[in-house]
NUNU-661659 format. One record per atom (N, C-alpha, C): residue in three letters; atom name; x, y, z. Coordinates in Angstrom, 2 decimals. Each point is the difference from the previous one (the first is absolute). Layout:
<pts>
<pt><aa>ALA</aa><at>CA</at><c1>X</c1><c2>Y</c2><c3>Z</c3></pt>
...
</pts>
This chain:
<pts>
<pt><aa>UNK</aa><at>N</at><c1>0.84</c1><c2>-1.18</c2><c3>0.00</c3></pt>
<pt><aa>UNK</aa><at>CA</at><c1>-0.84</c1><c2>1.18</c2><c3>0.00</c3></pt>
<pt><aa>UNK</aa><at>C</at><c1>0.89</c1><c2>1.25</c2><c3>0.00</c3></pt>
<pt><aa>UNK</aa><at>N</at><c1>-0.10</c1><c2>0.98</c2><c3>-1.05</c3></pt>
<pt><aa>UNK</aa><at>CA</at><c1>0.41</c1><c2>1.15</c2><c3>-0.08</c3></pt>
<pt><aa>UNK</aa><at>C</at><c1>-0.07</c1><c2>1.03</c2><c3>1.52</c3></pt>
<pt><aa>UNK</aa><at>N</at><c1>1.37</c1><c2>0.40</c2><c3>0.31</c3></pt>
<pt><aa>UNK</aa><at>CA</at><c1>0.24</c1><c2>1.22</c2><c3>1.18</c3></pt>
<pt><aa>UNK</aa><at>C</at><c1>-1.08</c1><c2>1.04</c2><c3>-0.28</c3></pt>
<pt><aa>UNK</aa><at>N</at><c1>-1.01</c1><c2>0.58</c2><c3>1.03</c3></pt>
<pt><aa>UNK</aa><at>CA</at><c1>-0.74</c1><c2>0.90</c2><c3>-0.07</c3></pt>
<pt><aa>UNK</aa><at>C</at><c1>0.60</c1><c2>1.03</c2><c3>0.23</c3></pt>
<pt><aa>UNK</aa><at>N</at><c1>0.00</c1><c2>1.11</c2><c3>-0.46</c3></pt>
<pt><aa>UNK</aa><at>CA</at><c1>0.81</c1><c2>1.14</c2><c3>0.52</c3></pt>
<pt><aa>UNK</aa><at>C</at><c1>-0.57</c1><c2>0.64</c2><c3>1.43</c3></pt>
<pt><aa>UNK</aa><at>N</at><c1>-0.27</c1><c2>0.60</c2><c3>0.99</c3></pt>
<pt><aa>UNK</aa><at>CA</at><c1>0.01</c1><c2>0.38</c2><c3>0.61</c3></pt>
<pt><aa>UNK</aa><at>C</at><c1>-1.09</c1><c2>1.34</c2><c3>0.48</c3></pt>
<pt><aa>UNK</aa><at>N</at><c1>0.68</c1><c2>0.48</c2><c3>-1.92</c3></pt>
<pt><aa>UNK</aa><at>CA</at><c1>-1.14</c1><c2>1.18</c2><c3>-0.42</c3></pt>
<pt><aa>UNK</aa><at>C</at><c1>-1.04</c1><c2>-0.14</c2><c3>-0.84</c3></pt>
<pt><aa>UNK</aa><at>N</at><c1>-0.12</c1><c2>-1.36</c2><c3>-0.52</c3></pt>
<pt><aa>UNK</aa><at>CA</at><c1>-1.14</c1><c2>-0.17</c2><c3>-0.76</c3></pt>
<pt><aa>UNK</aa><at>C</at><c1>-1.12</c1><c2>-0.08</c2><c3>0.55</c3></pt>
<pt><aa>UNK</aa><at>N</at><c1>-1.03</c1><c2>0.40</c2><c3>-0.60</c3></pt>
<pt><aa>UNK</aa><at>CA</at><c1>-1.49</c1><c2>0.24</c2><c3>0.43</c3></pt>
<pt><aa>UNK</aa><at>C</at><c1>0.16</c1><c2>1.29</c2><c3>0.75</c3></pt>
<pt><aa>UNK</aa><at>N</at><c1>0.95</c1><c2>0.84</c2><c3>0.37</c3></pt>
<pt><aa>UNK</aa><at>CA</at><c1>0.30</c1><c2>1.54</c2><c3>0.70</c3></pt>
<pt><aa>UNK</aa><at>C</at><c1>-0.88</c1><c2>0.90</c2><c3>-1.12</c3></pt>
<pt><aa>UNK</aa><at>N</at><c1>-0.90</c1><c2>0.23</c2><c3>0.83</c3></pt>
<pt><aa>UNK</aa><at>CA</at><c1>-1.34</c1><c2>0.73</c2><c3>-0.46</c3></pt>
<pt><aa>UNK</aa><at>C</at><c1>0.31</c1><c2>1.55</c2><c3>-0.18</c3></pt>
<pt><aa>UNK</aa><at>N</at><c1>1.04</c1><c2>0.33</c2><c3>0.60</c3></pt>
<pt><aa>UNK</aa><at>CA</at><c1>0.43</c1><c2>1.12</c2><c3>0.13</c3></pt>
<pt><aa>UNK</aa><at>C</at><c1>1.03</c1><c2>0.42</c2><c3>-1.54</c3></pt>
<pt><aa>UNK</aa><at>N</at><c1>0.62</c1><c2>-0.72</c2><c3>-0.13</c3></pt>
<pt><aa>UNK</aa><at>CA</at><c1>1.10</c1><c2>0.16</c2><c3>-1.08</c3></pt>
<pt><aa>UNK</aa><at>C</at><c1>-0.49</c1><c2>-0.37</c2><c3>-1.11</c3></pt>
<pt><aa>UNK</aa><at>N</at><c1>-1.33</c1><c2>-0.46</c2><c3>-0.08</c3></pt>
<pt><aa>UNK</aa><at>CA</at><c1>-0.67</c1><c2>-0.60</c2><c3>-1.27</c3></pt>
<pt><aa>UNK</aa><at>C</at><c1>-0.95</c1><c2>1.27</c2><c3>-0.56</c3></pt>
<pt><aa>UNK</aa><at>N</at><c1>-0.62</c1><c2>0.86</c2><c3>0.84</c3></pt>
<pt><aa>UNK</aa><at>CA</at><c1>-0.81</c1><c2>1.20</c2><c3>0.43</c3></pt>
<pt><aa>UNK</aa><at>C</at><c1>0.95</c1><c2>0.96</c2><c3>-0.64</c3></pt>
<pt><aa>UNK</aa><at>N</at><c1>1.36</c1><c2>0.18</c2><c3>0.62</c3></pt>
<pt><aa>UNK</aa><at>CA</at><c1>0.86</c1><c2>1.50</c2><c3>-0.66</c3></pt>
<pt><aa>UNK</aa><at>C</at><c1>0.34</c1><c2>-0.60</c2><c3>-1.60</c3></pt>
<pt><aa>UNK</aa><at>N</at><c1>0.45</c1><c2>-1.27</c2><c3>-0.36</c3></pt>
<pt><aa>UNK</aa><at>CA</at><c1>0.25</c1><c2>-0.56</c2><c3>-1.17</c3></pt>
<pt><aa>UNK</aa><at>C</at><c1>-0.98</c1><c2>0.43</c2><c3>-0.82</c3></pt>
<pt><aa>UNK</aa><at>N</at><c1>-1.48</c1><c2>0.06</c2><c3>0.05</c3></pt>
<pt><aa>UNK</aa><at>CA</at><c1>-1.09</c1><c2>0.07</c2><c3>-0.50</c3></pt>
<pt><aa>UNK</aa><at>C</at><c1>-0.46</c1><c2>1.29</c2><c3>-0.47</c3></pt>
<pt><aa>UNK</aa><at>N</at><c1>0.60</c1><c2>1.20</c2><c3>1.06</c3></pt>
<pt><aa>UNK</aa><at>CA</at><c1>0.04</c1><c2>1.23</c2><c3>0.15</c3></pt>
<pt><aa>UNK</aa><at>C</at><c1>1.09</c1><c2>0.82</c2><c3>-1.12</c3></pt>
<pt><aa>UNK</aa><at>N</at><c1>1.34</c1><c2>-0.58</c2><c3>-0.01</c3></pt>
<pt><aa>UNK</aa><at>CA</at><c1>0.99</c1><c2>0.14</c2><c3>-0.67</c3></pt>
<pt><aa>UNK</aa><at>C</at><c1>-0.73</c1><c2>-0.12</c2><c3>-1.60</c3></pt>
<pt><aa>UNK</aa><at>N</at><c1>-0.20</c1><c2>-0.99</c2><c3>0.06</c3></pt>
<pt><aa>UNK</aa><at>CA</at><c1>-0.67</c1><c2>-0.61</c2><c3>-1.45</c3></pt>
<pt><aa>UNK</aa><at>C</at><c1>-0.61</c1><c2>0.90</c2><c3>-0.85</c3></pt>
<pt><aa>UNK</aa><at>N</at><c1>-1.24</c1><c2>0.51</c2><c3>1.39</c3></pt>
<pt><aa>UNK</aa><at>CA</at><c1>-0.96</c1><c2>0.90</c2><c3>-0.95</c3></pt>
<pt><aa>UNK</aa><at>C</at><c1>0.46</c1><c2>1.41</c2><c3>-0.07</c3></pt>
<pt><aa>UNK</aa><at>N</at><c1>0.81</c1><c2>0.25</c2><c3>0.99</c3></pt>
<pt><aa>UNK</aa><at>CA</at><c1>0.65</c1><c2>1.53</c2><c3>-0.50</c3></pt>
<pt><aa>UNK</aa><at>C</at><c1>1.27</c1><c2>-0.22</c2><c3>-1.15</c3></pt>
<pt><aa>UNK</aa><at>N</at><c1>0.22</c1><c2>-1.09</c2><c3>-0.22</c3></pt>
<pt><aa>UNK</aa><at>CA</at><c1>1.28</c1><c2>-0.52</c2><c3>-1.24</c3></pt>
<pt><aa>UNK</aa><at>C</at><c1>-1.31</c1><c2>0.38</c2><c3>-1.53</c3></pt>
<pt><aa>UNK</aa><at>N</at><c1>-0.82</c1><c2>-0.46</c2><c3>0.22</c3></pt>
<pt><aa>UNK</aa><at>CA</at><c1>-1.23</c1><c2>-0.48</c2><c3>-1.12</c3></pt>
<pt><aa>UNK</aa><at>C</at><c1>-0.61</c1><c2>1.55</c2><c3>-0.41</c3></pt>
<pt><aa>UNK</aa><at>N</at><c1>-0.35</c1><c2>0.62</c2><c3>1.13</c3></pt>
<pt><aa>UNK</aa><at>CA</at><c1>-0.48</c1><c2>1.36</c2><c3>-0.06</c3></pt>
<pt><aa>UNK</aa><at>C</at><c1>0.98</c1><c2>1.04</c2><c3>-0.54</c3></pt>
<pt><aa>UNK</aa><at>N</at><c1>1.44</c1><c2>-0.51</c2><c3>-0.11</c3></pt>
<pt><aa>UNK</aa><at>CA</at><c1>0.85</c1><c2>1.23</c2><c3>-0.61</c3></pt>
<pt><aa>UNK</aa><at>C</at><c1>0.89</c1><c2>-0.66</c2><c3>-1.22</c3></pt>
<pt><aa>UNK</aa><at>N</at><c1>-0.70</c1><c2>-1.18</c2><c3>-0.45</c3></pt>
<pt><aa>UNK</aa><at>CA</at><c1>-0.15</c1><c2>-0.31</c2><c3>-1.52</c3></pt>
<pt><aa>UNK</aa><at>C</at><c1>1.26</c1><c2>-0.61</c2><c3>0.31</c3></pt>
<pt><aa>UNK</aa><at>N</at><c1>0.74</c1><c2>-0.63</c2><c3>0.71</c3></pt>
<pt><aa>UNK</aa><at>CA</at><c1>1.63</c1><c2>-0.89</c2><c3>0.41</c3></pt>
<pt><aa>UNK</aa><at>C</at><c1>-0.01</c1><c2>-1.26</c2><c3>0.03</c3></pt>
<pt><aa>UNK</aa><at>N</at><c1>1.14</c1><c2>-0.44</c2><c3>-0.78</c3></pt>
<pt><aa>UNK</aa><at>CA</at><c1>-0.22</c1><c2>-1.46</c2><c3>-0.28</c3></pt>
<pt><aa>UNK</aa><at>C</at><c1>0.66</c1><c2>-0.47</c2><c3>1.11</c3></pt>
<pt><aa>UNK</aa><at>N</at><c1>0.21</c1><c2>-1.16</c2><c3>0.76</c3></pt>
<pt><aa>UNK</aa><at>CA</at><c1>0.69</c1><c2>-0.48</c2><c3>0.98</c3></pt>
<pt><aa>UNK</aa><at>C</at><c1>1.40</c1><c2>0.47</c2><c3>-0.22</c3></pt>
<pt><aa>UNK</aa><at>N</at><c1>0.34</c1><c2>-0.36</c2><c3>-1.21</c3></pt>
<pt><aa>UNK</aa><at>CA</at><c1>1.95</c1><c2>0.21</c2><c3>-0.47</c3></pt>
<pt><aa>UNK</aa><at>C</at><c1>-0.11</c1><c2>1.51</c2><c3>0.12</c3></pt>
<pt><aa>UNK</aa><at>N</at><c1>-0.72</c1><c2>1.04</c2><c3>-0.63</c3></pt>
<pt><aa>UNK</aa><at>CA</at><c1>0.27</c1><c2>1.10</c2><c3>0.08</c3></pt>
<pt><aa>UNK</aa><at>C</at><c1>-0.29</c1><c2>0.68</c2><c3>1.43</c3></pt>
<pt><aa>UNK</aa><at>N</at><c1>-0.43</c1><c2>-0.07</c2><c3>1.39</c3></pt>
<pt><aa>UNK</aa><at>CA</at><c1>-0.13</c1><c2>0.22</c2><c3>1.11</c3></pt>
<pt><aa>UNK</aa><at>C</at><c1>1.31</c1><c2>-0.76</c2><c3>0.68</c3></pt>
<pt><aa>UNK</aa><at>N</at><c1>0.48</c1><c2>-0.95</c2><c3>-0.49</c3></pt>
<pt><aa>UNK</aa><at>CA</at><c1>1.10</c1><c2>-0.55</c2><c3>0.82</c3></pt>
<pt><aa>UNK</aa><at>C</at><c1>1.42</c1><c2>0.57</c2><c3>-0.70</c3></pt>
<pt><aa>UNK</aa><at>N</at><c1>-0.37</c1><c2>0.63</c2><c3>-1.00</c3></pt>
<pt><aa>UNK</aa><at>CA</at><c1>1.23</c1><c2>0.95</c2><c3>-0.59</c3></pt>
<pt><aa>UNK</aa><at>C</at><c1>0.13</c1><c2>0.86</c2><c3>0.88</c3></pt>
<pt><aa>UNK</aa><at>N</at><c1>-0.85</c1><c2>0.95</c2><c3>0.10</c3></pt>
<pt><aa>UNK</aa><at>CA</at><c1>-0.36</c1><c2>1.36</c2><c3>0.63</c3></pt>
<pt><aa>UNK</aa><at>C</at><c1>0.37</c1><c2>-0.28</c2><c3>1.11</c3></pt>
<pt><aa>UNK</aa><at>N</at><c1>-0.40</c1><c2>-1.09</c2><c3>0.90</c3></pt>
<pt><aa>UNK</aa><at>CA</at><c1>0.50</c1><c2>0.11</c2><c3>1.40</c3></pt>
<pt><aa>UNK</aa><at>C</at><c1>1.10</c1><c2>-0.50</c2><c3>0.27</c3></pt>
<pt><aa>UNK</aa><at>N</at><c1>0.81</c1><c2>-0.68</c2><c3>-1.01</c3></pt>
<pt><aa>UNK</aa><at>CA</at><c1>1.46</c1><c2>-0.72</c2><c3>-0.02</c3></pt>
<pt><aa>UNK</aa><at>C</at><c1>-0.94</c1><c2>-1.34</c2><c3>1.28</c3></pt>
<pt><aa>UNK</aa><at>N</at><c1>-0.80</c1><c2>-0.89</c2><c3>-0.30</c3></pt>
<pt><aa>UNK</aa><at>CA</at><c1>-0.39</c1><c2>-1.17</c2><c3>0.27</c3></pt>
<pt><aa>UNK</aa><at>C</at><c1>0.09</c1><c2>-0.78</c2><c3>-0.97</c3></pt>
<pt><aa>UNK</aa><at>N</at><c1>0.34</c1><c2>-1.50</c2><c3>0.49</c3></pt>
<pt><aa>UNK</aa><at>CA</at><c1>0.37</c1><c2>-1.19</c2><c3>-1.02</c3></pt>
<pt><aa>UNK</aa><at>C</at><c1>-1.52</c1><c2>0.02</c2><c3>-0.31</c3></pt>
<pt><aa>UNK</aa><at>N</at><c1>-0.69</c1><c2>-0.43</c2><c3>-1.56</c3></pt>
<pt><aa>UNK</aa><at>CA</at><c1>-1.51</c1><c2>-0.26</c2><c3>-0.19</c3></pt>
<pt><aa>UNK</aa><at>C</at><c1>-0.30</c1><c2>-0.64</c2><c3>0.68</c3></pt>
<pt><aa>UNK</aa><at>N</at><c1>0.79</c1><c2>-1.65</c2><c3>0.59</c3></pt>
<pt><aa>UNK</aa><at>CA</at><c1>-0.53</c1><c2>-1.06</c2><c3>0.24</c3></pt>
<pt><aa>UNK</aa><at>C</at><c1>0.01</c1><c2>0.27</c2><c3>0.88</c3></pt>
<pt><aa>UNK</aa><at>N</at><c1>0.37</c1><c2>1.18</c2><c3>0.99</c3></pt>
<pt><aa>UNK</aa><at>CA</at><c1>-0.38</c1><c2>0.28</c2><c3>1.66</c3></pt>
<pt><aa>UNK</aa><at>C</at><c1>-1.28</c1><c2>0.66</c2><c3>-0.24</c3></pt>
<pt><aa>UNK</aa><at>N</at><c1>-0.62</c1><c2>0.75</c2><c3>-0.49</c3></pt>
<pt><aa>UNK</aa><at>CA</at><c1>-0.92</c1><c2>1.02</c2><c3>-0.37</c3></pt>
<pt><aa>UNK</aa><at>C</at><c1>-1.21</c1><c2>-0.97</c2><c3>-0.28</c3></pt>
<pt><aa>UNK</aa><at>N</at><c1>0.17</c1><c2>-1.31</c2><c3>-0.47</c3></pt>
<pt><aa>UNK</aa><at>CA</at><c1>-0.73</c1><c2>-1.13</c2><c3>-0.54</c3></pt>
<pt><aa>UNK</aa><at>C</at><c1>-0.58</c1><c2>-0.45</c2><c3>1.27</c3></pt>
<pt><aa>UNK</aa><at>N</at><c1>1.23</c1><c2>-0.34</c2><c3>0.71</c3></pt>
<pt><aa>UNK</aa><at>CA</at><c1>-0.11</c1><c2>-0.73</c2><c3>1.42</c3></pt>
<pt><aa>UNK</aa><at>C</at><c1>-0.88</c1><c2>1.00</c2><c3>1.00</c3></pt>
<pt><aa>UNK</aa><at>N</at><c1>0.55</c1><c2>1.18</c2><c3>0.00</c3></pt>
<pt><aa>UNK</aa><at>CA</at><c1>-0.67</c1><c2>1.13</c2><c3>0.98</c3></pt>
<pt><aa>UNK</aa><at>C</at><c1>-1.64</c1><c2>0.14</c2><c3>-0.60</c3></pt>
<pt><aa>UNK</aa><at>N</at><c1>0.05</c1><c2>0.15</c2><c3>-1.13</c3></pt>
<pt><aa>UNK</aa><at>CA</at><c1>-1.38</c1><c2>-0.04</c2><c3>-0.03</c3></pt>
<pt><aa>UNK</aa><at>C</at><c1>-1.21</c1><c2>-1.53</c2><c3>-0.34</c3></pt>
<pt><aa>UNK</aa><at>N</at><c1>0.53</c1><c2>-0.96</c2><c3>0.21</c3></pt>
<pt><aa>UNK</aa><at>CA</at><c1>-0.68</c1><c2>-0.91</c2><c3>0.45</c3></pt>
<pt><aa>UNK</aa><at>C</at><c1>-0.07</c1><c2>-0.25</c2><c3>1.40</c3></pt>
<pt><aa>UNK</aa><at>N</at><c1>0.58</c1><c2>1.08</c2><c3>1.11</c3></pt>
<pt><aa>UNK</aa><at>CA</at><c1>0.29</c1><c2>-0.34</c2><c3>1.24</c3></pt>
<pt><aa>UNK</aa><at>C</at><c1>0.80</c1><c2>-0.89</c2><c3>0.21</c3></pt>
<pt><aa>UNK</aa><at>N</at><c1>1.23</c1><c2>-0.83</c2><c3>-0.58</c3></pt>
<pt><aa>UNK</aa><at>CA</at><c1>0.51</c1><c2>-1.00</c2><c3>0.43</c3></pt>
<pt><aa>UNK</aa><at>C</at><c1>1.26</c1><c2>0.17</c2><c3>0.70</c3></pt>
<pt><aa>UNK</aa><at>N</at><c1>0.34</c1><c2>1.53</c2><c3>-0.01</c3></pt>
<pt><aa>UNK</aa><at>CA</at><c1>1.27</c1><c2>0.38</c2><c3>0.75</c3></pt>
<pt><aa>UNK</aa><at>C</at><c1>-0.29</c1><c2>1.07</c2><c3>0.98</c3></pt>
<pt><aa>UNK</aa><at>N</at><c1>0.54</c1><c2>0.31</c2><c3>1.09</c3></pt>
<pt><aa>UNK</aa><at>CA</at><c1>0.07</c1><c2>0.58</c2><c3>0.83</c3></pt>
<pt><aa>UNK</aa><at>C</at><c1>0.86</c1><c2>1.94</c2><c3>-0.05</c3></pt>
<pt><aa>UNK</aa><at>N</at><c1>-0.83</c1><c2>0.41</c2><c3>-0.58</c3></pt>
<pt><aa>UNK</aa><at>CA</at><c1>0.99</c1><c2>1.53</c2><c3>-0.87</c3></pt>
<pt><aa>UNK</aa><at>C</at><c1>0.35</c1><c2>0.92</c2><c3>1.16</c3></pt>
<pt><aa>UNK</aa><at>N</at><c1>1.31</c1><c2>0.70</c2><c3>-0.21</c3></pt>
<pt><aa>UNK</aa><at>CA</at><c1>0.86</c1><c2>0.72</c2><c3>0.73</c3></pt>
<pt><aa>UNK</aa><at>C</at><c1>-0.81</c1><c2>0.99</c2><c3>0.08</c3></pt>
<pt><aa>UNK</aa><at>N</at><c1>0.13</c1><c2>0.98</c2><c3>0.97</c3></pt>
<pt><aa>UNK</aa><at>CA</at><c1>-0.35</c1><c2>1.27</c2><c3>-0.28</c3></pt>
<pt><aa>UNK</aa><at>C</at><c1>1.04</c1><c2>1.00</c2><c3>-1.03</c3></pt>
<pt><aa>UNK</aa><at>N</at><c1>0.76</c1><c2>-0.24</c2><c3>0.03</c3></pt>
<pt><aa>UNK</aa><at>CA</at><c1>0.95</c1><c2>0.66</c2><c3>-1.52</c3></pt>
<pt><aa>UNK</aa><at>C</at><c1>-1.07</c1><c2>-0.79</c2><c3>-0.91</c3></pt>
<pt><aa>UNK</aa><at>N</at><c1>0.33</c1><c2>-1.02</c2><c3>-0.39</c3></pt>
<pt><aa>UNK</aa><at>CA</at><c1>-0.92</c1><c2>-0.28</c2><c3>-1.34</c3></pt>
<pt><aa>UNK</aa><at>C</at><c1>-1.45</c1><c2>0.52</c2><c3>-0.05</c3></pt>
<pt><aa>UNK</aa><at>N</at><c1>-0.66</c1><c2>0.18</c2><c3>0.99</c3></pt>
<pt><aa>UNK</aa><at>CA</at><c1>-1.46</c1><c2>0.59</c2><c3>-0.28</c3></pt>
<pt><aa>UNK</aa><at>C</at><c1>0.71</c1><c2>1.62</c2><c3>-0.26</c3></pt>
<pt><aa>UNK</aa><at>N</at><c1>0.61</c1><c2>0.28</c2><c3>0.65</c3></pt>
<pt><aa>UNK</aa><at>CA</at><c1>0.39</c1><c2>1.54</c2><c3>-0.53</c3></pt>
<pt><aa>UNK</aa><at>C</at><c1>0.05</c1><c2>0.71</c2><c3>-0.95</c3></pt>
<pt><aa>UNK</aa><at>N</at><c1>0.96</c1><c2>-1.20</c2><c3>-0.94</c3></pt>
<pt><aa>UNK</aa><at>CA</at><c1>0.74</c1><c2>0.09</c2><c3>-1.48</c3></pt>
<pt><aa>UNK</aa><at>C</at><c1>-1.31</c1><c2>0.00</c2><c3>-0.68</c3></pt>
<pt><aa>UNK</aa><at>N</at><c1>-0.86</c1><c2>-1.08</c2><c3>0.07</c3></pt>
<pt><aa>UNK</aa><at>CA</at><c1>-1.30</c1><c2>-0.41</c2><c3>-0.84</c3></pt>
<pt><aa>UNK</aa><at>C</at><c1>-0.77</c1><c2>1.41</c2><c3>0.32</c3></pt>
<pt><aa>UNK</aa><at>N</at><c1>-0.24</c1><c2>0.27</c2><c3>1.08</c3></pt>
<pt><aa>UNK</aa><at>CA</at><c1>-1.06</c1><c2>1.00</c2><c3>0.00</c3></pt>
<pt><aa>UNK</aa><at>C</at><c1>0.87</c1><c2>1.21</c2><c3>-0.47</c3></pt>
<pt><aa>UNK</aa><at>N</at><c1>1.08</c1><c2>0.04</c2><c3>-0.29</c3></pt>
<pt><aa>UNK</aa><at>CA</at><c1>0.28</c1><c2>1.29</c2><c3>-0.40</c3></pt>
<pt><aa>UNK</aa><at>C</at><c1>0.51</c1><c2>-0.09</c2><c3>-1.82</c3></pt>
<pt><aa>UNK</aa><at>N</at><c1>0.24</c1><c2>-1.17</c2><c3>-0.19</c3></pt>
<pt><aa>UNK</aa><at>CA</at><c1>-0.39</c1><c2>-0.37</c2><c3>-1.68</c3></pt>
<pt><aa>UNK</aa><at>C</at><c1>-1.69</c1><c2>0.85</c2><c3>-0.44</c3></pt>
<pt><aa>UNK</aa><at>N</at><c1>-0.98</c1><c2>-0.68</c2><c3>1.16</c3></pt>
<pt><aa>UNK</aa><at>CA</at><c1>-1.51</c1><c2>0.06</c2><c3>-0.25</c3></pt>
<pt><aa>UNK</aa><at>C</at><c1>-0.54</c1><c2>1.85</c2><c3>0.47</c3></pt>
<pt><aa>UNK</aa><at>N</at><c1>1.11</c1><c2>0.50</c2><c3>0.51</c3></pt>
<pt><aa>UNK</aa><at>CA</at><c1>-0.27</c1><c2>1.15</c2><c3>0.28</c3></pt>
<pt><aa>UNK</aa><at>C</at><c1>-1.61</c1><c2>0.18</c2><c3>0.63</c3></pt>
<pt><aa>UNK</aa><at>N</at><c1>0.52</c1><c2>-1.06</c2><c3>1.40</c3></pt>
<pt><aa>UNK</aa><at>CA</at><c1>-0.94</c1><c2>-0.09</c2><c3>1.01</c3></pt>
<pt><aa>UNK</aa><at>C</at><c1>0.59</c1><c2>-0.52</c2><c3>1.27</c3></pt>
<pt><aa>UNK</aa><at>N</at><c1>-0.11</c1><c2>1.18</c2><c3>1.15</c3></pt>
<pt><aa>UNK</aa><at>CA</at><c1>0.38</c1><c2>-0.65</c2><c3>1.15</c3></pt>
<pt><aa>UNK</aa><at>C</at><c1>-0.32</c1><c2>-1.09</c2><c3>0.62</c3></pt>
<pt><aa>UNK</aa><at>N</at><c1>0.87</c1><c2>-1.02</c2><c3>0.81</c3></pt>
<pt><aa>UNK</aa><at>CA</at><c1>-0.08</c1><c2>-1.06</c2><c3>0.60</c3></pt>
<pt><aa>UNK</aa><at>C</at><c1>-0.99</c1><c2>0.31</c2><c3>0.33</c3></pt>
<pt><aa>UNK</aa><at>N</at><c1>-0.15</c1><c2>0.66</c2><c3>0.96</c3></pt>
<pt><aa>UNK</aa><at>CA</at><c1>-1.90</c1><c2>-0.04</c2><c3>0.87</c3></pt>
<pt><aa>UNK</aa><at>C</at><c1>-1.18</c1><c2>-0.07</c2><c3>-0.54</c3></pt>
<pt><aa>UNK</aa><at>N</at><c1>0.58</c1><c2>0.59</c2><c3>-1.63</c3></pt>
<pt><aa>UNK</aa><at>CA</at><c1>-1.95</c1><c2>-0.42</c2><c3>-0.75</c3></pt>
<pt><aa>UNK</aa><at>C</at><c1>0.62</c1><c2>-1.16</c2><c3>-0.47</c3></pt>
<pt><aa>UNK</aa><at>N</at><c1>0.84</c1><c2>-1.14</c2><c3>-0.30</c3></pt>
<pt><aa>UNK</aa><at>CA</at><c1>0.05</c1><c2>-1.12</c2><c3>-0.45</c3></pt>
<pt><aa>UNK</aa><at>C</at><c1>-0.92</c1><c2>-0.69</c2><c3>1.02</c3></pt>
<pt><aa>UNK</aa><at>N</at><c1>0.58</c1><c2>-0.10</c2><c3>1.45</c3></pt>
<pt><aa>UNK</aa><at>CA</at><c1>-0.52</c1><c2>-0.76</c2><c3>1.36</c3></pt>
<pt><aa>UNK</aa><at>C</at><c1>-1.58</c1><c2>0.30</c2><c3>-0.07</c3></pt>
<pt><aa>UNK</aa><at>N</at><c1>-0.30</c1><c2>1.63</c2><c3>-0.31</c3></pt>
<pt><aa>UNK</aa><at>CA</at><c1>-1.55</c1><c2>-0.36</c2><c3>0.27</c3></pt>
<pt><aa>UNK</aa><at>C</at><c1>-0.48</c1><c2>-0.73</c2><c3>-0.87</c3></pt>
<pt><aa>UNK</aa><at>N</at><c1>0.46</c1><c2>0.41</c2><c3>-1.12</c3></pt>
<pt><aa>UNK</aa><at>CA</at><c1>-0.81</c1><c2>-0.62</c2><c3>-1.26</c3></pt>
<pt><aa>UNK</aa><at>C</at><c1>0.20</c1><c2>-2.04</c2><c3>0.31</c3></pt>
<pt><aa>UNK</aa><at>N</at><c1>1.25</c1><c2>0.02</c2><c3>0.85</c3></pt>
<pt><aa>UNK</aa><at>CA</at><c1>-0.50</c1><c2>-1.47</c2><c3>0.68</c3></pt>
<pt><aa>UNK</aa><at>C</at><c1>-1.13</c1><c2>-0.25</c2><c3>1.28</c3></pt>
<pt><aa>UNK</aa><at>N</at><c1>0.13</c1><c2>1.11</c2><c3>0.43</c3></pt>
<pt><aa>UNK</aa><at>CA</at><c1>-0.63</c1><c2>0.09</c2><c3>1.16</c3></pt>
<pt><aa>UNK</aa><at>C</at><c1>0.54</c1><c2>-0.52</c2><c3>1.17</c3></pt>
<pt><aa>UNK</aa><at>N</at><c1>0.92</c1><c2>0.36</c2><c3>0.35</c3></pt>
<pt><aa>UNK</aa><at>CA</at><c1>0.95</c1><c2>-0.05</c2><c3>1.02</c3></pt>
<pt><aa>UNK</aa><at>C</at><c1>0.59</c1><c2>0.96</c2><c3>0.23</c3></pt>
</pts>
């Protein structure tokens, strides 16, 4: 049986992933072109927004400031 991670099913990191997404979608950005802008690997940006990784506060920084939106409306728009 496959290792469960720890953070999977983290309702919380699946919520900002989701959030990320739709402010990525709303300013017309393809995954590769948002992970340019923030100097993020895509396949972290992939991971972060399926919730499957646990994101720094530098990396929400970089992203929200690619998206030219502060961290704090990312969180609400998760609701957290």
């Amino acid at each position: 049986m496959p290792h469960k991670s720890v953070l999977a099913g983290e309702k919380r990191l699946k919520a900002v992933g989701v959030a990320l997404r739709e402010c990525r979608k709303e300013n017309g950005l393809s995954q590769e072109a948002l992970a340019v802008d923030a100097s993020v690997e895509r396949s972290c940006l992939g991971a972060i927004e399926r919730g499957e990784v646990n994101v720094t506060l530098l990396v929400i920084a970089r992203l929200c400031g690619a998206l030219n939106i502060k961290p704090s409306e990312l969180l609400a728009r998760a609701r957290l």
